[in-house]
N, CA, C and O atoms as a CHARMM CRD file, in Angstrom:
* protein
*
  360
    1    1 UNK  N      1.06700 120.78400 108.12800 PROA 1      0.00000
    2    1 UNK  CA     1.85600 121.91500 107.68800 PROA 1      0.00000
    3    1 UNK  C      1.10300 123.22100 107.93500 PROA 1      0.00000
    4    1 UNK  O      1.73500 124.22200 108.27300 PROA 1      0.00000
    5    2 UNK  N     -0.26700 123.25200 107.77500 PROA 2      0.00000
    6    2 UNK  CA    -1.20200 124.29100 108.19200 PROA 2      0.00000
    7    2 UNK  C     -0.46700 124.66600 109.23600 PROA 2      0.00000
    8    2 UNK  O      0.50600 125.41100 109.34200 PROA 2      0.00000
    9    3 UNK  N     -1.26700 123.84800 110.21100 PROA 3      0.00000
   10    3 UNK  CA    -0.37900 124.25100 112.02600 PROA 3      0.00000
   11    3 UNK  C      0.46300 124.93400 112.23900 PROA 3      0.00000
   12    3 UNK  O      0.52200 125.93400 112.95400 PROA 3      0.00000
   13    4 UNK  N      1.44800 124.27200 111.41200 PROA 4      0.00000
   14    4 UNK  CA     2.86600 124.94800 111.66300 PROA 4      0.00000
   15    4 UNK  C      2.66800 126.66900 111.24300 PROA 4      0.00000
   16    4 UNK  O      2.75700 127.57400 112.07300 PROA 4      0.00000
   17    5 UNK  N      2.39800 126.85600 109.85600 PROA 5      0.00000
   18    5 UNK  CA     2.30300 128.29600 109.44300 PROA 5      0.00000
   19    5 UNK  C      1.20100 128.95400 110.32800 PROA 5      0.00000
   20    5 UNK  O      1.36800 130.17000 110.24300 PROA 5      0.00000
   21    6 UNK  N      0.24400 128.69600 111.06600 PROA 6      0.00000
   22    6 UNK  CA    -0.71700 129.02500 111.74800 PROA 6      0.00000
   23    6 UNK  C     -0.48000 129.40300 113.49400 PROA 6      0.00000
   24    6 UNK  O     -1.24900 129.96800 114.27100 PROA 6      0.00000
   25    7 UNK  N      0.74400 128.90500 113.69500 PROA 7      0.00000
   26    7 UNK  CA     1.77100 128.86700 114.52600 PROA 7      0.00000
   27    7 UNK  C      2.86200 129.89000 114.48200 PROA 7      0.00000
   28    7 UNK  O      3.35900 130.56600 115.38300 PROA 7      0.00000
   29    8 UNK  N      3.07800 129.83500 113.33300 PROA 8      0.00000
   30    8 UNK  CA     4.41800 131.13100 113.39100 PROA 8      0.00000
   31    8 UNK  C      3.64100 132.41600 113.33800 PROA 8      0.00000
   32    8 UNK  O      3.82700 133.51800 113.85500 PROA 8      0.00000
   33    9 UNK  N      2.67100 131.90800 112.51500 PROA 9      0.00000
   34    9 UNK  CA     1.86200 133.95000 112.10300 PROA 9      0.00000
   35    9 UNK  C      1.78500 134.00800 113.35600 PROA 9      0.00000
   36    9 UNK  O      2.29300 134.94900 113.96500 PROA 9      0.00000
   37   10 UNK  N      1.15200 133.03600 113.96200 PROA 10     0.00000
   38   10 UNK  CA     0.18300 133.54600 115.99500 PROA 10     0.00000
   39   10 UNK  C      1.71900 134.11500 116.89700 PROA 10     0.00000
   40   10 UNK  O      1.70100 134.90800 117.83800 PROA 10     0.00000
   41   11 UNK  N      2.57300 133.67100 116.49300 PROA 11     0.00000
   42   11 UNK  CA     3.85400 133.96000 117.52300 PROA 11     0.00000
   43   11 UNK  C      4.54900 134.98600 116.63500 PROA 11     0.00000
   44   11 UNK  O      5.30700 135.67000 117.32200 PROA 11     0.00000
   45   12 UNK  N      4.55500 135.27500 115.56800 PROA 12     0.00000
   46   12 UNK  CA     5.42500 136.51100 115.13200 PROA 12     0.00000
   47   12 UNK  C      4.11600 137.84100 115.87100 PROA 12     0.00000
   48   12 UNK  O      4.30700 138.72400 116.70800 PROA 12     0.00000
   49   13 UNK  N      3.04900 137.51400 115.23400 PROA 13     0.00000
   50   13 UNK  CA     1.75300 138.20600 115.25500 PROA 13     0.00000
   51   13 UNK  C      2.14900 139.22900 117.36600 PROA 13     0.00000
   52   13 UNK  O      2.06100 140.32100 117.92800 PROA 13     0.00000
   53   14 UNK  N      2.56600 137.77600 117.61300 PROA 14     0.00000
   54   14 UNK  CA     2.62200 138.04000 119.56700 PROA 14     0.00000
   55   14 UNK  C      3.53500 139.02500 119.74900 PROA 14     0.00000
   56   14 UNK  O      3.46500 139.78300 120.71600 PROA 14     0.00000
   57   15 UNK  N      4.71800 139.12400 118.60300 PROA 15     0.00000
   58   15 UNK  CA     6.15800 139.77700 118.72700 PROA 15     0.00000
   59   15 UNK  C      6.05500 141.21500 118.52900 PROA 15     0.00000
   60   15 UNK  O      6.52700 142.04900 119.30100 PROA 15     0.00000
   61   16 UNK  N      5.29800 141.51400 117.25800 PROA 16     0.00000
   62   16 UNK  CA     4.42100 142.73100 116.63400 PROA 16     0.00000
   63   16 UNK  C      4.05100 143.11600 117.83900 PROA 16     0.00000
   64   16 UNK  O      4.82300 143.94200 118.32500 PROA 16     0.00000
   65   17 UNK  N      3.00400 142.77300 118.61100 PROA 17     0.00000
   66   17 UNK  CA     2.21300 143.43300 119.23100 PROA 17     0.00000
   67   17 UNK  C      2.24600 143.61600 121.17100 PROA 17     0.00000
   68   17 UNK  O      1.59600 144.19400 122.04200 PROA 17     0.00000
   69   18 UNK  N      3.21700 142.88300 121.08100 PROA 18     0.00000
   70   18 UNK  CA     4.22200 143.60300 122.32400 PROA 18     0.00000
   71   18 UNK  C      5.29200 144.66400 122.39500 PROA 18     0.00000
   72   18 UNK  O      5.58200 145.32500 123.39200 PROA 18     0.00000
   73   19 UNK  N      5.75300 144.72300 121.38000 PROA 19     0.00000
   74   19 UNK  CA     6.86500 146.04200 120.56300 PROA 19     0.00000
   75   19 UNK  C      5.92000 147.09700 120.52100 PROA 19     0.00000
   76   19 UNK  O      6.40400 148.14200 120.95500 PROA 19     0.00000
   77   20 UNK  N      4.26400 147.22700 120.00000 PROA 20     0.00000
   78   20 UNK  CA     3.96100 148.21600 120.02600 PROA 20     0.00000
   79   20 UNK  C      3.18200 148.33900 121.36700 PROA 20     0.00000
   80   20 UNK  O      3.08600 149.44300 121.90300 PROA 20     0.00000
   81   21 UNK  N      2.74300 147.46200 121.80300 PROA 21     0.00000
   82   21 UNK  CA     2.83400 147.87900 123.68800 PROA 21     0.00000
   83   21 UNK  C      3.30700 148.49500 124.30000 PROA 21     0.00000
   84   21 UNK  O      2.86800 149.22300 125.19100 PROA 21     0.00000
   85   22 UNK  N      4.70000 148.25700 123.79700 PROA 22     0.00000
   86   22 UNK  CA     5.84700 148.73300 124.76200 PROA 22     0.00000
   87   22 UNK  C      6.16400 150.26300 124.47400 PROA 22     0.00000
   88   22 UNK  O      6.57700 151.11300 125.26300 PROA 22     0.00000
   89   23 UNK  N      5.80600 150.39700 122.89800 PROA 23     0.00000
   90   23 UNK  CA     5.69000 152.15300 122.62500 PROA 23     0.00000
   91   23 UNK  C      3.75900 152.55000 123.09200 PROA 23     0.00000
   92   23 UNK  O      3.13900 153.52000 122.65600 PROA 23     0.00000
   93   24 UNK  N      3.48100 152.02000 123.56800 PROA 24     0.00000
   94   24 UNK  CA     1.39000 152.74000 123.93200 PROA 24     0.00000
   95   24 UNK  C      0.35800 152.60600 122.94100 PROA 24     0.00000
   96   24 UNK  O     -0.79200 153.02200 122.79900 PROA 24     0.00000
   97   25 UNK  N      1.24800 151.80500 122.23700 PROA 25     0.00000
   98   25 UNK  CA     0.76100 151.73600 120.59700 PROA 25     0.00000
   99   25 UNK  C     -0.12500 150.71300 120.45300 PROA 25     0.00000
  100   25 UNK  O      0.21300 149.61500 120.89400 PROA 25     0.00000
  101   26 UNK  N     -1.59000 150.88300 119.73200 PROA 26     0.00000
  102   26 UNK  CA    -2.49300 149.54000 119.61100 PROA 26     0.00000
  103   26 UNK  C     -3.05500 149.43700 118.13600 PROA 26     0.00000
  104   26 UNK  O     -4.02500 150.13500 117.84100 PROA 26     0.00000
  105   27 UNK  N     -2.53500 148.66500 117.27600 PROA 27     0.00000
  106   27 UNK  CA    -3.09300 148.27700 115.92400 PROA 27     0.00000
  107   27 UNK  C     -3.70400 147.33500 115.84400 PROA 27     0.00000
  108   27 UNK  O     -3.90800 146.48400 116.71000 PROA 27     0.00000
  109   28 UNK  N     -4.33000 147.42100 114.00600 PROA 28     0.00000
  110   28 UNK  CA    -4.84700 145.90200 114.09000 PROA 28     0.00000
  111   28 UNK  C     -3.58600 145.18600 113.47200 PROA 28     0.00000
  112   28 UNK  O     -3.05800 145.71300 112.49200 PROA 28     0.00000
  113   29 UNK  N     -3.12600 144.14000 113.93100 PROA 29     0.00000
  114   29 UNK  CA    -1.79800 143.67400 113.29000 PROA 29     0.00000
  115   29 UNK  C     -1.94300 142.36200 112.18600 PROA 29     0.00000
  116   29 UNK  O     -1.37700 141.27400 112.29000 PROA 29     0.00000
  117   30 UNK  N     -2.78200 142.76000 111.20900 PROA 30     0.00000
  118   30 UNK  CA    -3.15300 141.68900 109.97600 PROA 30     0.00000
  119   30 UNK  C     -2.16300 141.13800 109.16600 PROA 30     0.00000
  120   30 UNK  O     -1.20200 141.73900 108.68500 PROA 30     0.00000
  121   31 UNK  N     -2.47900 139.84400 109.03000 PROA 31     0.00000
  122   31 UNK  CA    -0.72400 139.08600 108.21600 PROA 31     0.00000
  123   31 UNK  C     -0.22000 139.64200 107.02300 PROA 31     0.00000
  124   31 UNK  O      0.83600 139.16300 106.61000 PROA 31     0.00000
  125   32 UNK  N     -0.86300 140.74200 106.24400 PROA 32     0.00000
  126   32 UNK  CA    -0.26100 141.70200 105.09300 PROA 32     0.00000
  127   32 UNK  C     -0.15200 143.07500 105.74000 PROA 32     0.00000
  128   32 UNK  O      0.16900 143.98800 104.97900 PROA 32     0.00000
  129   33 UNK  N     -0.33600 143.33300 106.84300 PROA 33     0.00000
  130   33 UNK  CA    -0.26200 144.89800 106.95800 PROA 33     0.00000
  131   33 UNK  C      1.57300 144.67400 106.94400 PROA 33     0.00000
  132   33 UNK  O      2.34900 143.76000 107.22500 PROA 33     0.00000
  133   34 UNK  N      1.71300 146.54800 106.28000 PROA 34     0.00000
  134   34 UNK  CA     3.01900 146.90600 106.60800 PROA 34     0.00000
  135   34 UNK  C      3.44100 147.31900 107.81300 PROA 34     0.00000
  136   34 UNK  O      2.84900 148.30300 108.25400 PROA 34     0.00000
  137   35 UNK  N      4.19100 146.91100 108.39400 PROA 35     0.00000
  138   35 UNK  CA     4.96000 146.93700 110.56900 PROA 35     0.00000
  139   35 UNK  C      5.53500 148.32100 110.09900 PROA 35     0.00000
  140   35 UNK  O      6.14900 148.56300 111.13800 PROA 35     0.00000
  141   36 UNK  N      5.78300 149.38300 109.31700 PROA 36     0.00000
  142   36 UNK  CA     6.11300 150.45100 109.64800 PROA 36     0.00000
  143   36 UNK  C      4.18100 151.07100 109.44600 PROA 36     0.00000
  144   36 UNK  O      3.66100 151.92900 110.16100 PROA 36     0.00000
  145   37 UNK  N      3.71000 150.56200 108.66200 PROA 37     0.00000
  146   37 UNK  CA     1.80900 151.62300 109.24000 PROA 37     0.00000
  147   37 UNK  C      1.17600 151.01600 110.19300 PROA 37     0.00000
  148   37 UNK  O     -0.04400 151.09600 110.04900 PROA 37     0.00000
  149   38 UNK  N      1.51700 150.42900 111.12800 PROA 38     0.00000
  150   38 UNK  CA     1.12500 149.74200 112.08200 PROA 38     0.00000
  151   38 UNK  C      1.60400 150.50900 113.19900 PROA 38     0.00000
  152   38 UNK  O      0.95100 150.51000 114.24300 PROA 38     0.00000
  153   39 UNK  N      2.58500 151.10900 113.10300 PROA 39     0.00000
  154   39 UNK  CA     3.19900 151.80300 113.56400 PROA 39     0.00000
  155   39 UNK  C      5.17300 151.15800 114.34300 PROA 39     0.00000
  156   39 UNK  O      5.23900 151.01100 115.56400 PROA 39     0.00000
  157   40 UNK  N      6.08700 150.96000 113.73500 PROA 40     0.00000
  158   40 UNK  CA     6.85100 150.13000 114.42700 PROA 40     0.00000
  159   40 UNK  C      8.00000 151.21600 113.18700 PROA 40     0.00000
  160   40 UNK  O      7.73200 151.52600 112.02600 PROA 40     0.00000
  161   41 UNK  N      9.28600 151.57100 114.01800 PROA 41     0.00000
  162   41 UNK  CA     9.79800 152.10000 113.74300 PROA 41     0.00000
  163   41 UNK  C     11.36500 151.67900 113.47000 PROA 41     0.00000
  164   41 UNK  O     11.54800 150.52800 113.86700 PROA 41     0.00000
  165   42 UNK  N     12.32800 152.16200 113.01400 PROA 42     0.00000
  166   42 UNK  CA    13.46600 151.43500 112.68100 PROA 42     0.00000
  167   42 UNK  C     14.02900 150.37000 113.61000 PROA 42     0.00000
  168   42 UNK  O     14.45300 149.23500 113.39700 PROA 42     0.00000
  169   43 UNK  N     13.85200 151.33700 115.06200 PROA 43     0.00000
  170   43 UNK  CA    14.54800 150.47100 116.18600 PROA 43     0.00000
  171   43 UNK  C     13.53200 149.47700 116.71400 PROA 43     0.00000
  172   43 UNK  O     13.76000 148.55500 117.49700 PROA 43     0.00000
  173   44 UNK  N     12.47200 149.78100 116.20800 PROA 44     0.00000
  174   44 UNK  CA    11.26900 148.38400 116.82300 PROA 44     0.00000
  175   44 UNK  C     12.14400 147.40200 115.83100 PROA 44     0.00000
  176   44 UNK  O     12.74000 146.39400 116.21100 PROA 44     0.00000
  177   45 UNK  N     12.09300 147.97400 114.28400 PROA 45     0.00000
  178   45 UNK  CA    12.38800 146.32800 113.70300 PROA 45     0.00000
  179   45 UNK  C     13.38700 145.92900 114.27500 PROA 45     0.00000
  180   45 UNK  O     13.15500 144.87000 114.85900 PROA 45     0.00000
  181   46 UNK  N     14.70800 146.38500 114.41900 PROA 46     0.00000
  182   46 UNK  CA    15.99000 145.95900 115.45000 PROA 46     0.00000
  183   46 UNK  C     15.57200 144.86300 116.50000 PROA 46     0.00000
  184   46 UNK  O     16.15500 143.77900 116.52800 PROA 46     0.00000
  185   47 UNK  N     14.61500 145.15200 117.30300 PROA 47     0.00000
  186   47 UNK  CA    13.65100 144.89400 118.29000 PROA 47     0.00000
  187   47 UNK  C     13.57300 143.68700 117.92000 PROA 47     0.00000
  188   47 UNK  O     14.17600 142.69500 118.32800 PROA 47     0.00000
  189   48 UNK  N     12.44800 143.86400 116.76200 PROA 48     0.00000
  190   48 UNK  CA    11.72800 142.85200 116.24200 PROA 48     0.00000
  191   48 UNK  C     12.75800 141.31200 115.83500 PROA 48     0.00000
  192   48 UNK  O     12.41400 140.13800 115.96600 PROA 48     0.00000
  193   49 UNK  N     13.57000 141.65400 115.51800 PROA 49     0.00000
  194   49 UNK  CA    14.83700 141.12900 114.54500 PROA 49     0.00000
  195   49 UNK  C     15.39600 139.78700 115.72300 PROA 49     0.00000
  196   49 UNK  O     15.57700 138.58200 115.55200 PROA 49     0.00000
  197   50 UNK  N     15.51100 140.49600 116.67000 PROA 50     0.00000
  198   50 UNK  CA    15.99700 140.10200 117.75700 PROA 50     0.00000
  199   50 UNK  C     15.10500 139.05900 118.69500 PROA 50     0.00000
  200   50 UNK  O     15.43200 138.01200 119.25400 PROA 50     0.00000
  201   51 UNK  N     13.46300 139.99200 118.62000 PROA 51     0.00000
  202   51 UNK  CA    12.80200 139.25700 119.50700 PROA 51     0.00000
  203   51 UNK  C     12.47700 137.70100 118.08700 PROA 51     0.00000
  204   51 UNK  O     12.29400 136.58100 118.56400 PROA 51     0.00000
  205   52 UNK  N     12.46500 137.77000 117.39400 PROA 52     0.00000
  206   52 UNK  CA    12.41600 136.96000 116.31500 PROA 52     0.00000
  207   52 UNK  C     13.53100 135.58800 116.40900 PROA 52     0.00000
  208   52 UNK  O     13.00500 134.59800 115.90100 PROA 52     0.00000
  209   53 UNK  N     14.56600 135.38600 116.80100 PROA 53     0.00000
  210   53 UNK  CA    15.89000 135.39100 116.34600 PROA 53     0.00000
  211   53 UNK  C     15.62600 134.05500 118.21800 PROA 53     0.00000
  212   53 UNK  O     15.56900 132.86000 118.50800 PROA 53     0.00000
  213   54 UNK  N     15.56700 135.39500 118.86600 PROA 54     0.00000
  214   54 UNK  CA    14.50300 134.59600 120.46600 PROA 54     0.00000
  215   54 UNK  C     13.57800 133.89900 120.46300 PROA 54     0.00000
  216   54 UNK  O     13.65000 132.72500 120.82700 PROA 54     0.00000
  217   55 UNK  N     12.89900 134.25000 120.20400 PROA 55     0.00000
  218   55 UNK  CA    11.35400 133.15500 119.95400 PROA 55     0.00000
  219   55 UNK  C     11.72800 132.16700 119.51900 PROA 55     0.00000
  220   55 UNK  O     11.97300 131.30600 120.36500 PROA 55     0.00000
  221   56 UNK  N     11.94400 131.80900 118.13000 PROA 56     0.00000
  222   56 UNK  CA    12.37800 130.77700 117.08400 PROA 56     0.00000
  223   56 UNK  C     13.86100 130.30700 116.89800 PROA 56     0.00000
  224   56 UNK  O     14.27200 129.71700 115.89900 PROA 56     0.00000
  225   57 UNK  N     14.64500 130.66200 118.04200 PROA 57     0.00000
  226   57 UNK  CA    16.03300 129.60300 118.49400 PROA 57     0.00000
  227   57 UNK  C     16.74000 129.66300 117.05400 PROA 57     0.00000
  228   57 UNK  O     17.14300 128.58600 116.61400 PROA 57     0.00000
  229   58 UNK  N     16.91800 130.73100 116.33400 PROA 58     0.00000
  230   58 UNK  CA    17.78600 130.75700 115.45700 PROA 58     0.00000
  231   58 UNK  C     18.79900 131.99000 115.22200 PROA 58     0.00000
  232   58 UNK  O     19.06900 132.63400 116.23600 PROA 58     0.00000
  233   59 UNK  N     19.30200 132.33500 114.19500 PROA 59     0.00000
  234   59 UNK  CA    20.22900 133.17300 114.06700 PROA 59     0.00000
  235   59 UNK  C     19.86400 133.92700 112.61400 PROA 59     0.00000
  236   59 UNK  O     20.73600 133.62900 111.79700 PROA 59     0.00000
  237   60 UNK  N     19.37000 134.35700 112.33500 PROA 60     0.00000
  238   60 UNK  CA    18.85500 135.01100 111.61500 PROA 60     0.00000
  239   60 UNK  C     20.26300 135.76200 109.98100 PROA 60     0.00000
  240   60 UNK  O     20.91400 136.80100 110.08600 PROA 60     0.00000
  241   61 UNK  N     20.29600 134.70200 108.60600 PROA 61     0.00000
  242   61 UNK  CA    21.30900 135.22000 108.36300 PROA 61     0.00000
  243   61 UNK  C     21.46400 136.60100 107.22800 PROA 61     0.00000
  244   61 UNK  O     20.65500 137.10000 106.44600 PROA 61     0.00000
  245   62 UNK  N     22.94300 136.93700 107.57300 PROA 62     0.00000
  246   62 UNK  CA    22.89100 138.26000 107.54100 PROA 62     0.00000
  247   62 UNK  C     21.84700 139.04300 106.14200 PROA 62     0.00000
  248   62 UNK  O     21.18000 140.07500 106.08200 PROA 62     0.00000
  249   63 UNK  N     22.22400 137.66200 104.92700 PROA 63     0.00000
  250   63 UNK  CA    21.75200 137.64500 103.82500 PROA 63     0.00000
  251   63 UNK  C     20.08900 137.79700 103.71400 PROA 63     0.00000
  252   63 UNK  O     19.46400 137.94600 102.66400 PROA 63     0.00000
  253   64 UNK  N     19.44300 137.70900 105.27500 PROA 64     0.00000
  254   64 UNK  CA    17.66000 137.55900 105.01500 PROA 64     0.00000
  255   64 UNK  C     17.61600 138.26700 105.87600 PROA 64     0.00000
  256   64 UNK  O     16.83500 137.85600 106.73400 PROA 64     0.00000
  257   65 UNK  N     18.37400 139.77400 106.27100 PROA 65     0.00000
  258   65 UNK  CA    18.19600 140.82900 106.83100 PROA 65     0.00000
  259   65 UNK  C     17.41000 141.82500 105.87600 PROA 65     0.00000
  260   65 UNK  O     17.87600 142.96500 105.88400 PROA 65     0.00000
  261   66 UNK  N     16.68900 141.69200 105.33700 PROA 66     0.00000
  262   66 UNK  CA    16.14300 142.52400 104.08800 PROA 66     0.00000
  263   66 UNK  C     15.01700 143.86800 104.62800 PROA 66     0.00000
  264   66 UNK  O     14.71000 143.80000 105.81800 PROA 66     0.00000
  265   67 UNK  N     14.62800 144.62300 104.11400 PROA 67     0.00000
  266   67 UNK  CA    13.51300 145.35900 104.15000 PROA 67     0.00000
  267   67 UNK  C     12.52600 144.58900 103.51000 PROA 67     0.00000
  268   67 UNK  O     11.37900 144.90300 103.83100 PROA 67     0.00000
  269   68 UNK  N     12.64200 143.61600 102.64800 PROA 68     0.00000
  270   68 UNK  CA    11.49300 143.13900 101.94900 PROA 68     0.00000
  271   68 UNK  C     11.01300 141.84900 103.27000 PROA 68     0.00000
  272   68 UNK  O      9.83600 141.74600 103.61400 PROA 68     0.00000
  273   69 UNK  N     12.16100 140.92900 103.90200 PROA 69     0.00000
  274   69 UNK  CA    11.76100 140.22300 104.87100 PROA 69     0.00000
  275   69 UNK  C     10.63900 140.92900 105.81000 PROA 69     0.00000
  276   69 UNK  O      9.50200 140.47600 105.94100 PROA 69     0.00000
  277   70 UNK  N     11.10400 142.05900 106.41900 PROA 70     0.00000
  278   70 UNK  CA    10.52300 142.67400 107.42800 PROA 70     0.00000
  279   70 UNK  C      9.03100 143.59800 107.34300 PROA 70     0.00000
  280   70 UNK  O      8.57900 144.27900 108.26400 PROA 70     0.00000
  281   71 UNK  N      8.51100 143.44200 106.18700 PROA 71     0.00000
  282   71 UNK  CA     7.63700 144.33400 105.53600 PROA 71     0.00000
  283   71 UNK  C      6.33300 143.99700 106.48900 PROA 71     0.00000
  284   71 UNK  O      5.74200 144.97300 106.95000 PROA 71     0.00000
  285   72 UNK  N      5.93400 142.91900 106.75400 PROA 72     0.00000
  286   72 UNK  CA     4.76100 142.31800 106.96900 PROA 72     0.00000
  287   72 UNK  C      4.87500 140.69200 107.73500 PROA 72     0.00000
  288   72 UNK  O      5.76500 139.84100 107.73600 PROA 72     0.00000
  289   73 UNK  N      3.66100 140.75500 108.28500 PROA 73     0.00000
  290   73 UNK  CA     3.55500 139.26900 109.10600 PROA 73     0.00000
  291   73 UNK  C      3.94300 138.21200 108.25700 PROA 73     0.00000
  292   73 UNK  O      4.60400 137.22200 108.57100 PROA 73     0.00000
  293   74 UNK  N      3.44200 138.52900 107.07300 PROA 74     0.00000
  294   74 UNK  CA     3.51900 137.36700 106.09200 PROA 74     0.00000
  295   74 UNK  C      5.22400 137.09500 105.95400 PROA 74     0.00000
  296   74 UNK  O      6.02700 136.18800 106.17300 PROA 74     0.00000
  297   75 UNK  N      5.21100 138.54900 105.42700 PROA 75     0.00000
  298   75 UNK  CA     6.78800 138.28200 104.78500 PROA 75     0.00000
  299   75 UNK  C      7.89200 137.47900 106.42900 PROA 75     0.00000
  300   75 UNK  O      8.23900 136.30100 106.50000 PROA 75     0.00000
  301   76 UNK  N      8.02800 137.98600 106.92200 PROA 76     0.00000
  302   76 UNK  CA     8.58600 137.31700 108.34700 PROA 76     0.00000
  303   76 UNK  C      8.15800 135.73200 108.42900 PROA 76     0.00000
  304   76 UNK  O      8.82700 134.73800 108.71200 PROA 76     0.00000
  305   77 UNK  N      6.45700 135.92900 107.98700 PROA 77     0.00000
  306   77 UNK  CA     6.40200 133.81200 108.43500 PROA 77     0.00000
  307   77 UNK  C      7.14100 132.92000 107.21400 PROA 77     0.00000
  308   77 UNK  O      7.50100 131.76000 107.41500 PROA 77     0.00000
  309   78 UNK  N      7.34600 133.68800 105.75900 PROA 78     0.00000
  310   78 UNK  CA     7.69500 132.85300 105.07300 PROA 78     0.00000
  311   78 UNK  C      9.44800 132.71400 105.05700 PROA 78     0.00000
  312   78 UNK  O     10.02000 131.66500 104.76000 PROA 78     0.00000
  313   79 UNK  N     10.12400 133.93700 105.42200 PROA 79     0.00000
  314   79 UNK  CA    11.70500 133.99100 105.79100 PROA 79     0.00000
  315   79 UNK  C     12.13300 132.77300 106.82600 PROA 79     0.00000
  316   79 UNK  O     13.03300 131.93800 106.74100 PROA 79     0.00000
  317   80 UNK  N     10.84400 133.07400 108.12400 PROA 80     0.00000
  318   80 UNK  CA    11.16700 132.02700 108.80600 PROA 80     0.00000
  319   80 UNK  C     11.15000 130.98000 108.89200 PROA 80     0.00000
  320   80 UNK  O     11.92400 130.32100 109.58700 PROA 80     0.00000
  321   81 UNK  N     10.12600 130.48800 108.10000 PROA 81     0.00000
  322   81 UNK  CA     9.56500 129.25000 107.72500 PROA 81     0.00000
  323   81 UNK  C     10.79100 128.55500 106.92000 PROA 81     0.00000
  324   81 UNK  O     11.24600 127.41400 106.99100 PROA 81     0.00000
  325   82 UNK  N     11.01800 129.25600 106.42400 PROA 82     0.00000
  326   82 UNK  CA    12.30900 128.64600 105.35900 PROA 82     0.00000
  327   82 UNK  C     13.63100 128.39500 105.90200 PROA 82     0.00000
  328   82 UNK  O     14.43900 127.58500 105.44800 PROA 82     0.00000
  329   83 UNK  N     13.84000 129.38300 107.22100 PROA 83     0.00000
  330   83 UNK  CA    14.81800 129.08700 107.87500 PROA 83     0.00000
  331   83 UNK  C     14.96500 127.72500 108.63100 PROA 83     0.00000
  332   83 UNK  O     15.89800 126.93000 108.51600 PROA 83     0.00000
  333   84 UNK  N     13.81300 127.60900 109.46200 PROA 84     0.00000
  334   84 UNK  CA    13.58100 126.39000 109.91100 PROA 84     0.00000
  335   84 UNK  C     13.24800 125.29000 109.48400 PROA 84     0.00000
  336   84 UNK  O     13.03300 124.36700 110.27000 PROA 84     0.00000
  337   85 UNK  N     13.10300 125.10600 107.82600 PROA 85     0.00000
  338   85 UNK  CA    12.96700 123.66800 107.32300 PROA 85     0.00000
  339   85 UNK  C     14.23700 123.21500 107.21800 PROA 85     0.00000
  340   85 UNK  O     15.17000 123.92300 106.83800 PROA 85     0.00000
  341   86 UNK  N     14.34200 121.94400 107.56800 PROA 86     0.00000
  342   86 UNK  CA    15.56900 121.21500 107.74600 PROA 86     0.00000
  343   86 UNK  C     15.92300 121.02500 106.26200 PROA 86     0.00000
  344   86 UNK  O     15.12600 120.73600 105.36900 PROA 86     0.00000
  345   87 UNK  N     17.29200 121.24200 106.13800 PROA 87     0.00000
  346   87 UNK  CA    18.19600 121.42400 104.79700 PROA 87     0.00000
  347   87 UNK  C     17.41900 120.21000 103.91500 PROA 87     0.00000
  348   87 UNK  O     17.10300 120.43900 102.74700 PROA 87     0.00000
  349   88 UNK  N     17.16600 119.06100 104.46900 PROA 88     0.00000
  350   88 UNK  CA    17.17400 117.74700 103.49700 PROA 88     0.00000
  351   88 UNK  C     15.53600 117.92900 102.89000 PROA 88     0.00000
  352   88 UNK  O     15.18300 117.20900 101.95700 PROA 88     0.00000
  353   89 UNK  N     14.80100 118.70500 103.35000 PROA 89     0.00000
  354   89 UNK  CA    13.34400 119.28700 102.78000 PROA 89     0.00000
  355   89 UNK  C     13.61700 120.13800 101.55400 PROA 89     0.00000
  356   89 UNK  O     13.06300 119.90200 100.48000 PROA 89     0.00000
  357   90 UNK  N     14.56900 121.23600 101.74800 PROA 90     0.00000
  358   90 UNK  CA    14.72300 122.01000 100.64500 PROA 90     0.00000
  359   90 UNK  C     14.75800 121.41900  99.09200 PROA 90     0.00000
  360   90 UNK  O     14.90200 122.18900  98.14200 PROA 90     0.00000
């Protein structure tokens, strides 16, 4: 189960830090920093939302569209994490 969470941080972590590539932008992108002082802006999270949604073959629902989801690496690995455990785990 490690793996797995050690896995999503490394691939959300990848998502972060190509979005701010793509603006010239270079942070340190730590699994509690906040993605707006990192520098990532409304339409990065849009971005983000999306490149998220891509990566991890899901659909993201409307209900875990939050500002609190999107705050941080963390917050994103545990939204997702939860998305992807199969119903009969819950």
């Amino acid at each position: 189960m490690q793996a797995f969470h050690s896995d999503l941080r490394n691939r959300i972590t990848k998502l972060v830090k190509g979005i701010l590539e793509q603006n010239s932008l270079a942070a340190d992108v730590t699994p509690s920093a906040k993605l707006v002082d990192v520098g990532l802006t409304s339409m990065d999270m849009v971005n983000l939302m999306l490149g998220v949604e891509a990566e991890f073959d899901f659909t993201i629902p409307q209900s875990e569209i939050t500002p609190e989801n999107f705050q941080s690496v963390e917050t994103l690995e545990r939204m997702i994490a939860t998305q992807l455990r199969p119903a009969t785990a819950a």
